[in-house]
N, C-alpha and C positions, 0 to 999 in steps of 0.2 A: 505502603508499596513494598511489594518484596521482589528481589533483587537478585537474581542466578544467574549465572553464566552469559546465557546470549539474551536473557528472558526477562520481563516485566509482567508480573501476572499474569504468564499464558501468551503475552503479545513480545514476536521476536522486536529487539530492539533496533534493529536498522529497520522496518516498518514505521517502528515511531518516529525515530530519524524523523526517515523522508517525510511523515506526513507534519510534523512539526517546524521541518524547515517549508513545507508547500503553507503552511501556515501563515509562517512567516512574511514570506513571498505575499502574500494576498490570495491564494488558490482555494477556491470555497471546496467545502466539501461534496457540493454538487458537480462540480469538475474533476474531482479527484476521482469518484464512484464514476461518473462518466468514461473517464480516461480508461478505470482499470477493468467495466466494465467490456468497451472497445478490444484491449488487450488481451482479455480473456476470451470473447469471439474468435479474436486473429490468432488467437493460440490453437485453439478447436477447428478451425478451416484450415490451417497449418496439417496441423498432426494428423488430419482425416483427407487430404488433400492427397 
């Protein structure tokens, strides 16, 4: 695993963060792609609204 600044092989590390602590928590991964799924619609209906 290599190890820069904000970075983990290309994956910003407060990404892994969150998804290691939704981990944690019990949050499948199908809830998580769900959620940011969701998020990213309501970003798009936002910014074109």
């Amino acid at each position: 695993m290599v190890i820069s600044e904000n970075r983990v092989e290309g994956t910003d590390l407060e990404w892994l963060t969150l998804i290691l602590e939704a981990r944690e928590l019990g949050i499948s991964k199908e809830t998580v792609r769900e959620f940011l799924q969701q998020a990213e619609v309501k970003g798009v209906l936002i910014k074109n609204g």
